[in-house]
N, C-alpha and C positions, 0 to 999 in steps of 0.2 A: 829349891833349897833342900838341903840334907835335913829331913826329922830324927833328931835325935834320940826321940821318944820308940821310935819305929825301931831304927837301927838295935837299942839297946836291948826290945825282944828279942829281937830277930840272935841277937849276940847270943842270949840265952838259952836259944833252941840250938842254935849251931853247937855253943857247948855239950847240949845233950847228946847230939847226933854225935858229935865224937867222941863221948863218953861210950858210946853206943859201940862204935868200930874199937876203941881200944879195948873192951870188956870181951870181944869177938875175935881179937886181932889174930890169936894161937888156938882156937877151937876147930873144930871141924867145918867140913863143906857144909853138911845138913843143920850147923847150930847157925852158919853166917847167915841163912837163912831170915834169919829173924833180924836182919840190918833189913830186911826191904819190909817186914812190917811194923820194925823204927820209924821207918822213912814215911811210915802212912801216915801209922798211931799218933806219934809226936811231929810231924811237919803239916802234911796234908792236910789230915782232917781236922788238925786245929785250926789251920789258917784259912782253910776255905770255908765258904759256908756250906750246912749241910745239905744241900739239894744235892752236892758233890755225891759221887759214889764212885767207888775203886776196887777194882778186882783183878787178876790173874787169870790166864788161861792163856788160849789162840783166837785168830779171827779170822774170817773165811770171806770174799767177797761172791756176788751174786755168777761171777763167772768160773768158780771153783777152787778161784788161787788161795791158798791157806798160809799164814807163817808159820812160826814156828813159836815155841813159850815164851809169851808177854811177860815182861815181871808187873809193872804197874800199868793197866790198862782206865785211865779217865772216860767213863762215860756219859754218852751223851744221853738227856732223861728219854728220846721218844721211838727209844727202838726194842723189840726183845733179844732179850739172849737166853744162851743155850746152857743147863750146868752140867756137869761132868758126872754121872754117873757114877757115884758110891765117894764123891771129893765133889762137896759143895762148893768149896773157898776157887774151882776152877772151872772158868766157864768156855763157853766157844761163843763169840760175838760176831752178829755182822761188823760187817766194815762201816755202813754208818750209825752204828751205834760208838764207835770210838771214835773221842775228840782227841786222844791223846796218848800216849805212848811213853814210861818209863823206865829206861833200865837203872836197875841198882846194881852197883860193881861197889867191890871190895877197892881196888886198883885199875884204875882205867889206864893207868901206862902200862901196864902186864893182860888186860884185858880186854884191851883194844880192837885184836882182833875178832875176842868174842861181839864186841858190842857192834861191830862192821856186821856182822854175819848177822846176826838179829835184825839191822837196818834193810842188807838185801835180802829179804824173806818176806820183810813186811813190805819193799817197795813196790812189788809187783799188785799190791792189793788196791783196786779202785771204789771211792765213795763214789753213790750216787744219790743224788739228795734232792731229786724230781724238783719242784716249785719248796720254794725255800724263801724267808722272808728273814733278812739280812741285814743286819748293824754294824756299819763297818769293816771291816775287812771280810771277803767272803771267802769260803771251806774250800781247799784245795780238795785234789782228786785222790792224792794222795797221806797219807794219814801221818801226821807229826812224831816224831822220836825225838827223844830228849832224855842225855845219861845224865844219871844223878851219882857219882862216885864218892866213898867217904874220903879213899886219900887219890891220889895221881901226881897228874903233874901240878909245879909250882908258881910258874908265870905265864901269863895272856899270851905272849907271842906262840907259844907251843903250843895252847889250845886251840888258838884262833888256827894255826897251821893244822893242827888235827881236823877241825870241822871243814877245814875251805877243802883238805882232802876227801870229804865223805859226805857229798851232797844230801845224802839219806838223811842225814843225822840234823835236829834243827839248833840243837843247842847241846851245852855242858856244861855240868856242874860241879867243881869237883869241892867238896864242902869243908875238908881241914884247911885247906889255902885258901878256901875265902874265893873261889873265883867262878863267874859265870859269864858264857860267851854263850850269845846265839846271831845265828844266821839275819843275812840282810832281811828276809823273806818273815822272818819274827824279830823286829822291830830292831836288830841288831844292835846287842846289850852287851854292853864290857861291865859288868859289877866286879866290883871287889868287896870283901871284909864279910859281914854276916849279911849284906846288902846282897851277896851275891845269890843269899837263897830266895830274897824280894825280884830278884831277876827272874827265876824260873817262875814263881806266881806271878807276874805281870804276863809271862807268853802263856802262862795256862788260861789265865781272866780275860785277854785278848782271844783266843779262840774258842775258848766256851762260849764268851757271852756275846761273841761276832753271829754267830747262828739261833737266832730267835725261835724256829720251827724248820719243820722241812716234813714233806711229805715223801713218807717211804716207801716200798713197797716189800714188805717180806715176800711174799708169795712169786717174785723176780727168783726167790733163792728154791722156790718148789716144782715152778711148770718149764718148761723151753717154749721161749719167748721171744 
């Protein structure tokens, strides 16, 4: 049954996030910037709990493949990462140190192509998560993408059509319309209305808290092994 209680937050934040895109809508590349640490300040970090932590950067796996610039990287608490020399806010993360993957797009129907080309850069990268102790669904090999767009497209069928084209990709959001679709593989969510942004945190809280430990090994990323 629908919580009404739930939803009407959720309304509330929605309204902010596109308070957010409209106030940005005519500024520059470098000011829209600040829509992906909207999306943290007022989404994220409110709604998750704080064991959460969120950053920016690239991620590199143990056999050298690298992507290319993460916008919102979800980590996972039991690995190190790497930060960017003279730019704290960016780091370089192993691959099992990321549970998750955000792009924030202005327009996901005009930046489509961008969000494709992010998905194949990080597909190539494999987690390895040696002895692992597991609740529920267990960590693929490969590391979850998920676009968060302030505006795009308008109806489920167009999106549902965008993702079933771009295996990479495990879900979308696009947050003026209200609408979130993700992959059979993450629990396969059609939301609509402000409910659509409870869709994207049910597939973050499903893969976070699916992984209770894992045994790493940094030192995979130092010797030839």
């Amino acid at each position: 049954m629908r919580n009404n209680h739930i939803a009407q937050r959720l309304a509330g934040i929605q309204t902010i996030l596109n308070g957010v895109y409209q106030a940005n809508a005519t500024m520059s590349s470098c000011t829209k910037g600040g829509e992906r640490e909207a999306f943290i300040d007022e989404f994220l970090s409110k709604v998750l709990p704080p064991v959460y932590r969120f950053g920016t950067g690239e991620a590199t796996d143990s056999s050298g493949n690298k992507s290319g610039q993460l916008d919102v990287v979800v980590e996972y608490p039991f690995s190190p990462t790497l930060p960017t020399v003279g730019n704290i806010q960016s780091r370089l993360y192993l691959a099992e140190s990321v549970a998750a993957v955000i792009e924030v797009k202005s327009d996901i129907s005009s930046q489509w192509e961008q969000a494709c080309s992010t998905a194949s850069q990080l597909a190539p990268l494999k987690r390895n998560f040696g002895t692992t102790m597991v609740m529920g669904m267990a960590p693929t090999l490969e590391t979850p993408l998920f676009i968060a767009s302030y505006t795009g497209w308008k109806n489920i069928e167009t999106i549902q059509k965008h993702l079933q084209e771009e295996p990479n990709i495990a879900g979308i959001l696009v947050i003026d319309s209200g609408i979130f679709i993700s992959s059979q593989q993450y629990l396969g969510i059609a939301a609509e209305g402000p409910l659509a942004l409870w869709g994207l945190i049910s597939c973050l809280h499903l893969i976070t808290n699916s992984l209770q430990a894992a045994n790493t090994n940094p030192m995979a990323y130092a010797l030839d092994l």
